[in-house]
C-alpha atoms as an extended CHARMM CRD file, in Angstrom:
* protein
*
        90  EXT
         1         1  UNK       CA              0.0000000000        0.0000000000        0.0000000000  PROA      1               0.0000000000
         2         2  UNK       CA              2.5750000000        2.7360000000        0.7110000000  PROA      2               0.0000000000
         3         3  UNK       CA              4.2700000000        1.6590000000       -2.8220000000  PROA      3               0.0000000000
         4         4  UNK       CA              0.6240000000        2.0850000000       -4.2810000000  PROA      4               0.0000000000
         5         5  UNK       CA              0.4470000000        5.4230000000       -2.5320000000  PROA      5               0.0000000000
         6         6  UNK       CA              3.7070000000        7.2820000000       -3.6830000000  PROA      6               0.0000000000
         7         7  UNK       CA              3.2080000000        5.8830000000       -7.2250000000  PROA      7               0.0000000000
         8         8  UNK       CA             -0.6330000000        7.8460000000       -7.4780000000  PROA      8               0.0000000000
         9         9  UNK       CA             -1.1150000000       11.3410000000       -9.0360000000  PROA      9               0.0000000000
        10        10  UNK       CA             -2.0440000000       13.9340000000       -6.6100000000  PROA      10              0.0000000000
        11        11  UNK       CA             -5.7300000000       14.3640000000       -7.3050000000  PROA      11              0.0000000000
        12        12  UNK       CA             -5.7400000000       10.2310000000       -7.0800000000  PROA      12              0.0000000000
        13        13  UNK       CA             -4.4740000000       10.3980000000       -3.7900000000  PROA      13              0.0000000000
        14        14  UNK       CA             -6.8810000000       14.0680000000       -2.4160000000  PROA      14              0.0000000000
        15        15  UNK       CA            -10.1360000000       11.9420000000       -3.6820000000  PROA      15              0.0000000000
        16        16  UNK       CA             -8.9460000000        9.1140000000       -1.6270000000  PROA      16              0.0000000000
        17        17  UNK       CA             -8.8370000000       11.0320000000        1.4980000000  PROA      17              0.0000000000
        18        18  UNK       CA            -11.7630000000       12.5120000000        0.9520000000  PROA      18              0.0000000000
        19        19  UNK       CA            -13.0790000000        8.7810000000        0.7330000000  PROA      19              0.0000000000
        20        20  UNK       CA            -11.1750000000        7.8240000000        3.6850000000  PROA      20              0.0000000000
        21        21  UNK       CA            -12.9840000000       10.7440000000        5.8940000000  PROA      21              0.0000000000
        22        22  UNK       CA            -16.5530000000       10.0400000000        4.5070000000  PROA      22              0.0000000000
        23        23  UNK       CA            -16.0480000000        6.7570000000        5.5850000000  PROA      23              0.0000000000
        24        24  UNK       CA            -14.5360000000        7.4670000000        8.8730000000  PROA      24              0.0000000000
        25        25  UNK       CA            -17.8310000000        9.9460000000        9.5540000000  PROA      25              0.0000000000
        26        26  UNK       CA            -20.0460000000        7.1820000000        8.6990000000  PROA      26              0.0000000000
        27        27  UNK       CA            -18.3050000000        4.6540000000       10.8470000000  PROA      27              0.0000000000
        28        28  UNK       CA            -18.2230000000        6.9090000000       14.2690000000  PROA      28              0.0000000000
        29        29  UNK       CA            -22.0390000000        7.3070000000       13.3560000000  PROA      29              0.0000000000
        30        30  UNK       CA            -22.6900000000        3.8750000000       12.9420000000  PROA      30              0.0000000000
        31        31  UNK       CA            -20.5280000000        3.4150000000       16.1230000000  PROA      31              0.0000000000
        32        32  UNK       CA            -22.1490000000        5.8740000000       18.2260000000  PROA      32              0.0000000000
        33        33  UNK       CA            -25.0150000000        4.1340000000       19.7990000000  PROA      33              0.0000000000
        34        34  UNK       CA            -22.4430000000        2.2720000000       21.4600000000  PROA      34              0.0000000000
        35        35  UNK       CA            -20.2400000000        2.2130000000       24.1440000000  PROA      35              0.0000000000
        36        36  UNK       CA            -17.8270000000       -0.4440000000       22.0940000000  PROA      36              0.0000000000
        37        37  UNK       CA            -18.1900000000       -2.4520000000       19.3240000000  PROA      37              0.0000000000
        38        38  UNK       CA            -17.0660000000       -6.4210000000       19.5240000000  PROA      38              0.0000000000
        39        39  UNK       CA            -15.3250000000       -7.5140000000       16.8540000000  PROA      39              0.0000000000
        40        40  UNK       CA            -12.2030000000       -9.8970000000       15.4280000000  PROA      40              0.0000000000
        41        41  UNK       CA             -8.9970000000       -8.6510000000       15.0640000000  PROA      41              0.0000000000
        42        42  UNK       CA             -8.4980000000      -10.1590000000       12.1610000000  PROA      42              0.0000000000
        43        43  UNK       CA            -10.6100000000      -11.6550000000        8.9650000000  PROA      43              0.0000000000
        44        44  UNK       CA             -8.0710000000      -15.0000000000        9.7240000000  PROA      44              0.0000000000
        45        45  UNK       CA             -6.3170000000      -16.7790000000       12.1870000000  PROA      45              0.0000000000
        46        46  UNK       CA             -2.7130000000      -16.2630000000       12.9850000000  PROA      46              0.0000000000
        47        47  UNK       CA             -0.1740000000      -16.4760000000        9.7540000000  PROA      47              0.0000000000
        48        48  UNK       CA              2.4660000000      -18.6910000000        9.7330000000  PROA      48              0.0000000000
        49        49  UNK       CA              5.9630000000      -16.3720000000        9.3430000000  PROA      49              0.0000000000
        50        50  UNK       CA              6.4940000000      -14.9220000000        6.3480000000  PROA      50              0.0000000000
        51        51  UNK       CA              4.6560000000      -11.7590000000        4.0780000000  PROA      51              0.0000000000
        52        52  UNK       CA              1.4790000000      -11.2830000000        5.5450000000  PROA      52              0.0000000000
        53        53  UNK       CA             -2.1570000000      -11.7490000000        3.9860000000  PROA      53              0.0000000000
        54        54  UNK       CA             -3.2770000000       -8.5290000000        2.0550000000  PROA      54              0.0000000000
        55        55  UNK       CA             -6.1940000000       -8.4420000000        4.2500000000  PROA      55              0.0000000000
        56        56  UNK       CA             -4.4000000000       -8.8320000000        7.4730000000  PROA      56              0.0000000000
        57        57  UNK       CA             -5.1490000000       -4.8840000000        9.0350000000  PROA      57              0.0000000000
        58        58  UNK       CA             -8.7390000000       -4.5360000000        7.0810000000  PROA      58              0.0000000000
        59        59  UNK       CA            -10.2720000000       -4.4180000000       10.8510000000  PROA      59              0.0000000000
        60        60  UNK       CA             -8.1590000000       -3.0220000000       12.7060000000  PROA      60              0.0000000000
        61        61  UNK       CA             -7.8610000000       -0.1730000000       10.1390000000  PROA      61              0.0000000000
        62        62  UNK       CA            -11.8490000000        1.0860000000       11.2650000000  PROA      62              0.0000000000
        63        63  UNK       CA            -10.2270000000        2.1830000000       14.6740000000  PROA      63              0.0000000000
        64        64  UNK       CA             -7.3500000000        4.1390000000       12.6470000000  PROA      64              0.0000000000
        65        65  UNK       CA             -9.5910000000        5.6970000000       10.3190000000  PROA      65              0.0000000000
        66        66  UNK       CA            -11.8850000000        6.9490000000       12.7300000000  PROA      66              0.0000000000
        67        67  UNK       CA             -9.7090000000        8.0020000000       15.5970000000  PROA      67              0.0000000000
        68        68  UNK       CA            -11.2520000000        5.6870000000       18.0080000000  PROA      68              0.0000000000
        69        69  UNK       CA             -9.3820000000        3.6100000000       20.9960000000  PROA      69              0.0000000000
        70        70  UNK       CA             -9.6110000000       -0.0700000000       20.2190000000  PROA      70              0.0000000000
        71        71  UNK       CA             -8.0120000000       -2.9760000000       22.4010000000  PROA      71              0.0000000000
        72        72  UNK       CA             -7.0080000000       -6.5840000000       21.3630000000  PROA      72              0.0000000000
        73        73  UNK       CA             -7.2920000000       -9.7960000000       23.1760000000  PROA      73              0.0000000000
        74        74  UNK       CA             -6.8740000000      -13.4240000000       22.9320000000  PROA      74              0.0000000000
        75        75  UNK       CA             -9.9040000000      -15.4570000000       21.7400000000  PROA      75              0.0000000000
        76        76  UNK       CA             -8.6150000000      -19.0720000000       21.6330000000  PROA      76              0.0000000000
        77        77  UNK       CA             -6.8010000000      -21.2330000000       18.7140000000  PROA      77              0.0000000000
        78        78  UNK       CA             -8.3990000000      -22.0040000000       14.9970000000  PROA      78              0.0000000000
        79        79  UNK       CA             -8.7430000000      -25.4570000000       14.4540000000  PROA      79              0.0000000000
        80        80  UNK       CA             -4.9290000000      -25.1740000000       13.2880000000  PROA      80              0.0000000000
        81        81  UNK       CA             -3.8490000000      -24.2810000000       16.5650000000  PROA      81              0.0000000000
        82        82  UNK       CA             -3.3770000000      -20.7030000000       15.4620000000  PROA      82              0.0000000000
        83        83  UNK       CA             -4.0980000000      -17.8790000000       17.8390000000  PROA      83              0.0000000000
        84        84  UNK       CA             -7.2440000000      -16.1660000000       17.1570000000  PROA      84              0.0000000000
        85        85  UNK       CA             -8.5160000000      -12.4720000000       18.9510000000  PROA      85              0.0000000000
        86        86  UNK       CA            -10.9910000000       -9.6620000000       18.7980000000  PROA      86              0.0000000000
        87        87  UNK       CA            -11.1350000000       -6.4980000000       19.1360000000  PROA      87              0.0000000000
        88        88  UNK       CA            -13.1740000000       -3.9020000000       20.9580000000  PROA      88              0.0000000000
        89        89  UNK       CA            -13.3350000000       -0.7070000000       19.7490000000  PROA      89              0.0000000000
        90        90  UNK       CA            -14.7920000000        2.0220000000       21.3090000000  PROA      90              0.0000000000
């Protein structure tokens, strides 16, 4: 992603910050019923070493892009014997 980002044109890169705050309003309104929101850490289990899946931050990003405090914790093994956690974000 940061290759993808310093390779865009300027007005590629404004539009998707302007994305990236819509979203971030609509999640904190979604959100704000609510004093925290459960949630996994993670759309997978633990990786084995090596380059991580492409999806590997996609839910812990919601707390970045909104500015809201979010905690991780263990939530057992996979059926691998992987760890597994959530998230709560508040």
């Amino acid at each position: 992603l940061l290759h993808w980002g310093a390779t865009q044109p300027a007005h590629r890169l404004a539009r998707a910050y302007r994305d990236l705050a819509a979203a971030a309003q609509a999640l904190r309104a979604a959100f704000a019923p609510f004093a925290g929101v459960l949630m996994p850490t993670a759309p997978q289990a633990a990786f084995p070493f090596g380059p991580p899946p492409a999806n590997q931050a996609d839910f812990t990003a919601i707390a970045d892009f909104t500015g809201q405090p979010a905690t991780a914790f263990p939530a057992g093994m996979s059926a691998d014997g992987l760890p597994l956690s959530c998230q709560v974000v508040a």
